[in-house]
TISE-856143 format. One record per residue (C-alpha): residue number from 1; y, z, x; residue in three letters. Coordinates in nm, 2 decimals, m for minus. Layout:
REM residues N
  resi       Y       Z       X  resn
   NUM       Y       Z       X   ala
...
This chain:
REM residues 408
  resi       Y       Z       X  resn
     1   m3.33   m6.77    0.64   unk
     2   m3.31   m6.96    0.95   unk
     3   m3.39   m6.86    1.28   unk
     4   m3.10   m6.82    1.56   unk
     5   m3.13   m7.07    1.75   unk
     6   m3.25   m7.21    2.11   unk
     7   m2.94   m7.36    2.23   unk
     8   m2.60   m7.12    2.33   unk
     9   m2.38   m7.40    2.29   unk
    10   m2.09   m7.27    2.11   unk
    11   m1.78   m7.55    2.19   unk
    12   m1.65   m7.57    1.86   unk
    13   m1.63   m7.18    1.88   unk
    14   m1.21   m7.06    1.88   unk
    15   m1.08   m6.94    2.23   unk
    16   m1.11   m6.58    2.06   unk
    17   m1.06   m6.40    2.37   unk
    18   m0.73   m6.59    2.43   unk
    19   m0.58   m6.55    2.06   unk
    20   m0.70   m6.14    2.12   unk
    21   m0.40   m6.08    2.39   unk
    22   m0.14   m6.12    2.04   unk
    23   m0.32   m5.85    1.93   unk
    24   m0.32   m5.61    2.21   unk
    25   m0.02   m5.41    2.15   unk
    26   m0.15   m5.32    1.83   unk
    27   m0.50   m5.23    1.89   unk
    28   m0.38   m5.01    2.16   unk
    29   m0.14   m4.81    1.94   unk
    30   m0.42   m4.78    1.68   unk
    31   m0.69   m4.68    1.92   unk
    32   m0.43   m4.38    2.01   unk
    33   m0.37   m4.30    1.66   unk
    34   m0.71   m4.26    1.61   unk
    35   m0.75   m4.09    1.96   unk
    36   m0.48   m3.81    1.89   unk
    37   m0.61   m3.72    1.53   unk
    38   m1.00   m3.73    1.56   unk
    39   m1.20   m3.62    1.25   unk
    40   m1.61   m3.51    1.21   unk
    41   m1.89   m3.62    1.01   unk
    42   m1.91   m3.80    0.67   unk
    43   m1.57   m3.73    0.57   unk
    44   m1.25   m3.90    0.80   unk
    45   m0.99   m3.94    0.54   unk
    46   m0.72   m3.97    0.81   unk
    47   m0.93   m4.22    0.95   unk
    48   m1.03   m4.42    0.63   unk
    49   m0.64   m4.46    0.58   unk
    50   m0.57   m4.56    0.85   unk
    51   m0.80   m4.82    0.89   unk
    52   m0.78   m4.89    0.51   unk
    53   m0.37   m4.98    0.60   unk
    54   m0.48   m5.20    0.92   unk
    55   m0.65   m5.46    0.71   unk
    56   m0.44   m5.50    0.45   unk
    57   m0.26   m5.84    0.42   unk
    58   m0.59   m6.00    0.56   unk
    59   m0.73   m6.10    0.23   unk
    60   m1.03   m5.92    0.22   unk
    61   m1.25   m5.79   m0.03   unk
    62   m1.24   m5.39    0.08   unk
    63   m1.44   m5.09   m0.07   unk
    64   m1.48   m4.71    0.01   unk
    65   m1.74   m4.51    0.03   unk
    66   m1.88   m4.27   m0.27   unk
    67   m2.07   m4.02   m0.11   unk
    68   m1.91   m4.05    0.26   unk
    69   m1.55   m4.19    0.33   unk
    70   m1.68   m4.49    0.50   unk
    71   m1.47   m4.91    0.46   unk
    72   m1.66   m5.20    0.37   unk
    73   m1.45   m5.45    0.39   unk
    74   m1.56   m5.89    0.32   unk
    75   m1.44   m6.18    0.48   unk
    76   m1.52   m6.48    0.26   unk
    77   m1.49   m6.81    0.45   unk
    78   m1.39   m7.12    0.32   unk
    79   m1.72   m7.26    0.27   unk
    80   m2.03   m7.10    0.10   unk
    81   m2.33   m6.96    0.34   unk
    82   m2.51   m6.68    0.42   unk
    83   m2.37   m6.33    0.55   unk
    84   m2.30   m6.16    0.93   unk
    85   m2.24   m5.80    0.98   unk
    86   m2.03   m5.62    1.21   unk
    87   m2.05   m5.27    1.28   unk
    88   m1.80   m5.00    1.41   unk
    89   m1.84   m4.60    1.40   unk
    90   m1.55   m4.41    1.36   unk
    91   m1.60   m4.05    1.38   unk
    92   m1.52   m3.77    1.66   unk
    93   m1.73   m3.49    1.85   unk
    94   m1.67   m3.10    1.82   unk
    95   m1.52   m3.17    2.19   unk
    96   m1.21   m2.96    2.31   unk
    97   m1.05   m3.26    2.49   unk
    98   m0.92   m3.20    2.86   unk
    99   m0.87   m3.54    3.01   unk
   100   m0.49   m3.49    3.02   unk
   101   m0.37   m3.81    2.82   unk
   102   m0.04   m3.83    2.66   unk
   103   m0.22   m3.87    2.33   unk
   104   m0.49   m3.65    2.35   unk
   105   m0.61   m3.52    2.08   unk
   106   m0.52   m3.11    2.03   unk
   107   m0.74   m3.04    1.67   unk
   108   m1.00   m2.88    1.88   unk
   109   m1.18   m3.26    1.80   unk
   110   m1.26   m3.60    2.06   unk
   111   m1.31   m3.97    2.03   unk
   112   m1.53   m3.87    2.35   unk
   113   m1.85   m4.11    2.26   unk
   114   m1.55   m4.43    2.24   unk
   115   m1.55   m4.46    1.85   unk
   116   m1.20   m4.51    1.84   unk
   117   m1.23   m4.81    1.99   unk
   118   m1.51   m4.92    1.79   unk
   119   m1.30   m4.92    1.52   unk
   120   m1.01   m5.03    1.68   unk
   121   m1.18   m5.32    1.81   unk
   122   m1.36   m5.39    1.47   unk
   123   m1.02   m5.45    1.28   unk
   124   m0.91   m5.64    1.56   unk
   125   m1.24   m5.88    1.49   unk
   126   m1.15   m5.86    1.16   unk
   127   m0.82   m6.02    1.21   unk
   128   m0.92   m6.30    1.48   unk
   129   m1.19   m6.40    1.20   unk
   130   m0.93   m6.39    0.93   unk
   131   m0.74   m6.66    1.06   unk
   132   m1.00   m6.84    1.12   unk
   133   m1.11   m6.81    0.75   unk
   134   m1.14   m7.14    0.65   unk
   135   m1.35   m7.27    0.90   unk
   136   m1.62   m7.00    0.82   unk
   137   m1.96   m7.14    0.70   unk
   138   m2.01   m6.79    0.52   unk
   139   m1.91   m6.44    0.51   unk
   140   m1.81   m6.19    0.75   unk
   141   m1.88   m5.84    0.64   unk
   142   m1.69   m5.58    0.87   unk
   143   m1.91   m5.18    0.85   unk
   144   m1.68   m4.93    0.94   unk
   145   m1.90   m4.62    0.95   unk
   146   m1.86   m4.21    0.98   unk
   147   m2.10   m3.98    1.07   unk
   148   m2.33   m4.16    1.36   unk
   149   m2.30   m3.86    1.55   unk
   150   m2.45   m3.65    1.31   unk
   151   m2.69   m3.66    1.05   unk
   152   m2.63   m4.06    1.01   unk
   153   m2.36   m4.26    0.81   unk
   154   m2.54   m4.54    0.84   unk
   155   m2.85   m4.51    0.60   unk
   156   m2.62   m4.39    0.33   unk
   157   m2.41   m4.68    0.37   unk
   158   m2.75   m4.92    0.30   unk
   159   m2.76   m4.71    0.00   unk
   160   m2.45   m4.76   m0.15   unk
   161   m2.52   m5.14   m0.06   unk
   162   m2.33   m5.27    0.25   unk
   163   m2.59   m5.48    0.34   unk
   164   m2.55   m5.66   m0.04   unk
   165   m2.15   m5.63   m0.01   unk
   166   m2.11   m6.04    0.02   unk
   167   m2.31   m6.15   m0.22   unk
   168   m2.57   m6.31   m0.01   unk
   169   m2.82   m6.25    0.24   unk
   170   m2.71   m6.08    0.59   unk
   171   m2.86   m6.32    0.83   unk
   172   m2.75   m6.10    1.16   unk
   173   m2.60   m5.78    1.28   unk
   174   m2.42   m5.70    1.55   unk
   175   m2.25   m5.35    1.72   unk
   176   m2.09   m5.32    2.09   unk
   177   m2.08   m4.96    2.22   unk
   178   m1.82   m4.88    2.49   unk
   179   m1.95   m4.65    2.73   unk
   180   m1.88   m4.52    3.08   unk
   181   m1.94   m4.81    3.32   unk
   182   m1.80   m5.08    3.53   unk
   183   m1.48   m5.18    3.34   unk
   184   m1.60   m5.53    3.13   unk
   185   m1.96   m5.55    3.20   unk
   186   m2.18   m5.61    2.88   unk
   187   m2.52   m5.46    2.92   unk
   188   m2.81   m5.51    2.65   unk
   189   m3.21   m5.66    2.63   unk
   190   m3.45   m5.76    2.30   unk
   191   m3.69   m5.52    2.20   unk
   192   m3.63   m5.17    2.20   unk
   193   m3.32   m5.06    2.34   unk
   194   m3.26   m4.68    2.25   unk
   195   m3.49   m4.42    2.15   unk
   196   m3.61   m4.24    1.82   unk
   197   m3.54   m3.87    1.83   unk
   198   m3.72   m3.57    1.66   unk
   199   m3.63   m3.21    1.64   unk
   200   m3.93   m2.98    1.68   unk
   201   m3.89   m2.66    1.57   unk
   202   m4.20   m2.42    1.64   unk
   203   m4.27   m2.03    1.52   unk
   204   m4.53   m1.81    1.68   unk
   205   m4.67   m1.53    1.45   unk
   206   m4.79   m1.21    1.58   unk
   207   m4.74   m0.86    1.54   unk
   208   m4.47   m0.68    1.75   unk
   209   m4.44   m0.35    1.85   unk
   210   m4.36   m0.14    2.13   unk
   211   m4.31   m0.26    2.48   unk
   212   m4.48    0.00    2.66   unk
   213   m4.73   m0.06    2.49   unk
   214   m4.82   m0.46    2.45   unk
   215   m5.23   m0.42    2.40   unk
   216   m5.14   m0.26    2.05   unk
   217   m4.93   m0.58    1.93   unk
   218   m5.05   m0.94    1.94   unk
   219   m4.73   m1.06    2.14   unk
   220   m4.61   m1.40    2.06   unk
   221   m4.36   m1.45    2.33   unk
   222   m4.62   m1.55    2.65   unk
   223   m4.80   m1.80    2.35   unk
   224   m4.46   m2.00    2.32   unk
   225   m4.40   m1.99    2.70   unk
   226   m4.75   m2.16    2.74   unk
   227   m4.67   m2.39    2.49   unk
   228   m4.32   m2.48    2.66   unk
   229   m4.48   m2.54    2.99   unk
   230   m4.81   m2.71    2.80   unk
   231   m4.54   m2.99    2.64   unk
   232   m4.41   m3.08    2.92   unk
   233   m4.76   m3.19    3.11   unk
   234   m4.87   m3.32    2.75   unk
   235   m4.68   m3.59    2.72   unk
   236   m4.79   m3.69    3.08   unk
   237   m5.13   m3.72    3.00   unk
   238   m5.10   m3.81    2.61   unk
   239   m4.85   m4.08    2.68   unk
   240   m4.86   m4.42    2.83   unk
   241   m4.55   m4.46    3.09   unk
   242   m4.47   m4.75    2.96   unk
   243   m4.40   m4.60    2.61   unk
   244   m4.22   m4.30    2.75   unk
   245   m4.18   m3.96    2.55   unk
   246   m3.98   m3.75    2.64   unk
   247   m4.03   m3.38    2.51   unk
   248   m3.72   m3.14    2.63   unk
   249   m3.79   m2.77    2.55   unk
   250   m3.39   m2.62    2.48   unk
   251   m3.40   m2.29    2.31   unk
   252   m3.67   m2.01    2.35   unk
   253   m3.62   m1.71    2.12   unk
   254   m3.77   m1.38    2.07   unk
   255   m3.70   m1.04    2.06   unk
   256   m3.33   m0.90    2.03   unk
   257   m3.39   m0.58    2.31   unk
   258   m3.57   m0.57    2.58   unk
   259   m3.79   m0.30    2.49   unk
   260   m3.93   m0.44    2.14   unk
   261   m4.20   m0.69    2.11   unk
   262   m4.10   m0.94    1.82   unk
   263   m4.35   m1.07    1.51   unk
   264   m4.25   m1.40    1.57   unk
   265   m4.08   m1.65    1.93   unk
   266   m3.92   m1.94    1.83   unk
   267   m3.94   m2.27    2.06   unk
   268   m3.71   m2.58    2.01   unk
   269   m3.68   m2.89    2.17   unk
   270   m3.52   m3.24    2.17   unk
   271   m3.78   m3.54    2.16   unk
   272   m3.70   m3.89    2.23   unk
   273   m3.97   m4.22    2.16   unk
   274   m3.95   m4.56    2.14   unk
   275   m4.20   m4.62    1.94   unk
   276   m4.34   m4.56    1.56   unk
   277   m4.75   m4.54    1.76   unk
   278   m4.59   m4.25    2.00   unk
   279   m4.39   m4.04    1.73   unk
   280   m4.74   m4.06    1.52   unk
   281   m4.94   m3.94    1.82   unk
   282   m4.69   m3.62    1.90   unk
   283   m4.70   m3.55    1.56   unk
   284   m5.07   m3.49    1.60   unk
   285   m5.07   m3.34    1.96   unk
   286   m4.82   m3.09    1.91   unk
   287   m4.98   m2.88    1.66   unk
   288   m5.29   m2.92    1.81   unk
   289   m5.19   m2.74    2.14   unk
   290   m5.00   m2.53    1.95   unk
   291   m5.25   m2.31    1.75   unk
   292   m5.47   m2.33    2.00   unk
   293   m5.25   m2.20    2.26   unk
   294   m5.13   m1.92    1.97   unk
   295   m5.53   m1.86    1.88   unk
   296   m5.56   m1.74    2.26   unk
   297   m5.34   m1.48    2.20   unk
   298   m5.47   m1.38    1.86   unk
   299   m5.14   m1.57    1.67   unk
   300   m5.07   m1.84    1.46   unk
   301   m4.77   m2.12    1.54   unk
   302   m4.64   m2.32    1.27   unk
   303   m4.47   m2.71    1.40   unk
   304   m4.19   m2.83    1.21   unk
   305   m4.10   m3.21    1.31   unk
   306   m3.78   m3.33    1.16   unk
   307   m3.76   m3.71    1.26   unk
   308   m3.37   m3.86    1.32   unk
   309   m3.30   m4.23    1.39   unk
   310   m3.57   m4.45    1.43   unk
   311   m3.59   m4.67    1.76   unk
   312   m3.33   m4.93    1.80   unk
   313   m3.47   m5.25    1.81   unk
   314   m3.29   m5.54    1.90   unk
   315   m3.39   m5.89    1.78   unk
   316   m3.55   m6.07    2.13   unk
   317   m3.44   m6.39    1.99   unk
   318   m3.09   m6.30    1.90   unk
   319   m3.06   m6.05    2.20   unk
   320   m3.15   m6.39    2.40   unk
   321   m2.89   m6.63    2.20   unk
   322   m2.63   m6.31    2.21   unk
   323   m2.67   m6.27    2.62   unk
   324   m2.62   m6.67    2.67   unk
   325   m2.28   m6.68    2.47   unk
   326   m2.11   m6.36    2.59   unk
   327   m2.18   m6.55    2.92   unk
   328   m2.03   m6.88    2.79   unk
   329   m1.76   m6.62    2.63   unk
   330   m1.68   m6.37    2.92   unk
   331   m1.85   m6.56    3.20   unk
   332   m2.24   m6.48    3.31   unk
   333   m2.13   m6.25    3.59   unk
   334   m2.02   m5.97    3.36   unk
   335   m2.30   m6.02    3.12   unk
   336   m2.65   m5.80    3.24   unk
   337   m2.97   m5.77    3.06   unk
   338   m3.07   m5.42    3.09   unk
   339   m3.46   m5.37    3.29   unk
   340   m3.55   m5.03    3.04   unk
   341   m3.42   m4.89    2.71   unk
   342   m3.20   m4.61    2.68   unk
   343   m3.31   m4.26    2.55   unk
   344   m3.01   m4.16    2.40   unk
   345   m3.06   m4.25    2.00   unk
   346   m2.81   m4.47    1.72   unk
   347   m2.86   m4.51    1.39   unk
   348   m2.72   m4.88    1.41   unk
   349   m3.12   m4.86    1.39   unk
   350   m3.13   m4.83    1.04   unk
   351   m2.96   m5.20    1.00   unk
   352   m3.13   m5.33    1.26   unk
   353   m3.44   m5.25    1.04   unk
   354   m3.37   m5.45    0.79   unk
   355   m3.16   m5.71    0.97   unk
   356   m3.24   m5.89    1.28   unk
   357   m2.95   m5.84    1.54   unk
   358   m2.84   m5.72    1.84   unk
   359   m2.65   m5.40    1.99   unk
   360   m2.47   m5.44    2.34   unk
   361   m2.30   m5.18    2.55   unk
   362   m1.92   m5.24    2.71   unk
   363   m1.86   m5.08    3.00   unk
   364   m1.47   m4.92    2.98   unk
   365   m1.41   m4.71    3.26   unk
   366   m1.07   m4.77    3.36   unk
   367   m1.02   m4.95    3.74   unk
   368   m1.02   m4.70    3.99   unk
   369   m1.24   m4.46    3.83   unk
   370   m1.59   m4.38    3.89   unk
   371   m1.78   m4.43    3.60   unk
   372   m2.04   m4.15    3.69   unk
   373   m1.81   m3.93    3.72   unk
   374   m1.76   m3.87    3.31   unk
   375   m2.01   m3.99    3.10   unk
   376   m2.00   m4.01    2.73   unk
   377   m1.98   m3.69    2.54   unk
   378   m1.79   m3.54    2.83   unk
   379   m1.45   m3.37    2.72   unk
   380   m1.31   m3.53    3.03   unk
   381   m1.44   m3.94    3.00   unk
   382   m1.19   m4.20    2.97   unk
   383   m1.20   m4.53    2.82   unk
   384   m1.02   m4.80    2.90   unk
   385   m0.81   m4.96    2.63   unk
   386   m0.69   m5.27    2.81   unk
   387   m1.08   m5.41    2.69   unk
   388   m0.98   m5.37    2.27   unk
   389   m0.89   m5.75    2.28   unk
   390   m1.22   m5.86    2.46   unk
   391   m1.41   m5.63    2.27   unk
   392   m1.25   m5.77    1.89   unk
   393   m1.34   m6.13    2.06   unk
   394   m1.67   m6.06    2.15   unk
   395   m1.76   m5.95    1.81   unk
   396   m1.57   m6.24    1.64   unk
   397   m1.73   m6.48    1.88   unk
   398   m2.07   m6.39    1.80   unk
   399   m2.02   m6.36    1.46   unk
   400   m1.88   m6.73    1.40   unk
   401   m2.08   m6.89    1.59   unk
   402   m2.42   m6.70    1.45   unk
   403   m2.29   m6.86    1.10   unk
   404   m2.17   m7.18    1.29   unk
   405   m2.56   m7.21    1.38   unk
   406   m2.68   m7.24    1.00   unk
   407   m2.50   m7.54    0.93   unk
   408   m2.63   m7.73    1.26   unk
């Protein structure tokens, strides 16, 4: 396998962002579809259908999913070489929508994290790189994937072999997130660009009893609030700044009236790393100050750690080759490489460990709106469909020219 290369000359590249205004109309009434009938988790069917229908006629080699209802679906160009990946996540959030649009959805369900026009944009790739087919020096293999915002899609996909789906080697990968921000500004940097996450779920054993009378029970409840507080200033003394953890303590539980001290407090909380040396070292740390802090107050914690995505990690050399041509592509003004990662977490991780590739952020806030008004996840955000075409032409543009640079 080749490295990408040092040059972002792409000239023999199609004008994909010109031959993606054909396309508009269509992407626009698929993005709705998908809008107005969201679905959760590992299993779209409405989705898979629909998308399933939207390639046909392309000539492409398409399978479904065994265990989730996920699409992998296989460009083969005209002449033989190695494989690029595209990725686009098509599930929904438990969101009651209430940003007014004439095709909102009403199920109760919301595309509010943009993953309608992921995979809106993705089949619109698929079909700029379709006519292009015979000038492809390879394979184009288009991952349509549920469940990112859950437990993962994309791991079980690996399993059931989208990375093999061509026939030979995937030599890149590459995902573009829409997001609320300046309408057509692509954002991304090598190295790590979003964070690992854990759950940490921790019990504190005593003995409960009655609350008028706390020196006969050995009362859990003021260990965990020590042990709340004691997180927070451990991961500024444990961690370098530069390799941030962050450690959010979101659900305290104990007794169910206020006059009974419980046997056990429960404390949970969100954790974000960006790295493998930082997720190792809180693994350690935690429990540490967590039966010690329960031993002061004659009780025992037990840590439970239940480790999510891994770090996304873009390629630096691709990342650098990817920046240069969605300049050359889109022009250099509305192409930024991002200063710090993101803490927010995406299992496009789990390609990008095996695969060396890139994941870039559109900005889609429609003109006129302020794009910190409604963030993602917000059952009010907006996205701005008028960018389908650019973003189908960004991903085909990188993707033909990544195989255009193995036969140079």
């Amino acid at each position: 396998m080749s490295a990408p290369p040092t040059t972002s000359s792409s000239a023999a590249a199609p004008d994909f962002r010109t031959e993606a205004q054909s396309l508009h109309d269509d992407l626009v009434t698929l993005r709705r579809t998908l809008h107005a009938n969201p679905e959760l988790g590992f299993q779209l069917p409405f989705t898979q259908k629909t998308v399933v229908d939207e390639l046909e006629g392309l000539g492409l080699e398409i399978t479904t999913g065994e265990s989730l209802t996920s699409i992998v679906a296989v460009l083969k160009g005209g002449r033989p070489g190695p494989a690029v990946l595209l990725r686009g996540d098509m599930d929904a959030l438990p969101v009651a929508e209430d940003t007014g649009l004439h095709y909102a959805s009403t199920n109760g369900n919301m595309h509010a994290c943009g993953h309608d026009m992921h995979t809106a944009g993705l089949v619109g790739a698929a079909r700029l790189l379709a006519a292009h087919r015979n000038e492809l020096p390879g394979s184009i293999v288009f991952m349509f994937q549920p469940a990112e915002e859950v437990e993962g899609g994309a791991e079980p996909m690996i399993a059931e072999g989208v990375l093999e789906a061509a026939g030979v080697p995937v030599i890149a990968a590459y995902g573009i997130h829409v997001e609320a921000d300046k309408r057509g500004r692509f954002t991304t940097k090598g190295g790590p660009l979003m964070a690992g996450f854990a759950d940490l779920n921790l019990t504190v054993h005593g003995a409960g009893g009655h609350s008028s009378q706390p020196q006969a029970t050995r009362d859990p409840v003021p260990a965990v609030a020590e042990i709340a507080l004691a997180l927070n200033t451990m991961t500024t003394r444990s961690f370098d700044i530069f390799d941030p953890v962050v450690v959010s303590v979101t659900q305290l539980e104990g007794s169910q009236a206020s006059n009974i001290i419980p046997d056990t407090a429960k404390l949970t909380a969100s954790v974000r790393y960006l790295s493998a040396d930082s997720i190792a070292l809180l693994q350690q740390r935690v429990p540490e100050i967590a039966e010690n802090i329960a031993r002061a107050h004659r009780c025992t914690a037990e840590v439970d750690f239940r480790i999510g995505f891994p770090v996304t990690v873009n390629n630096p050399a691709e990342t650098g080759v990817v920046i240069d041509r969605l300049g050359e592509a889109f022009g250099s003004e509305h192409v930024e490489e991002m200063a710090v990662p993101r803490m927010g977490s995406e299992d496009f991780s789990y390609v990008l460990e095996k695969v060396p590739g890139t994941f870039v952020f559109l900005g889609a806030t429609p003109e006129g709106v302020d794009p910190n008004a409604e963030t993602n996840h917000s059952p009010r955000v907006v996205f701005d469909d008028g960018l389908l075409g650019d973003q189908a032409a960004a991903l085909a543009h990188l993707a033909f020219t990544r195989l255009a640079d193995e036969v140079r």
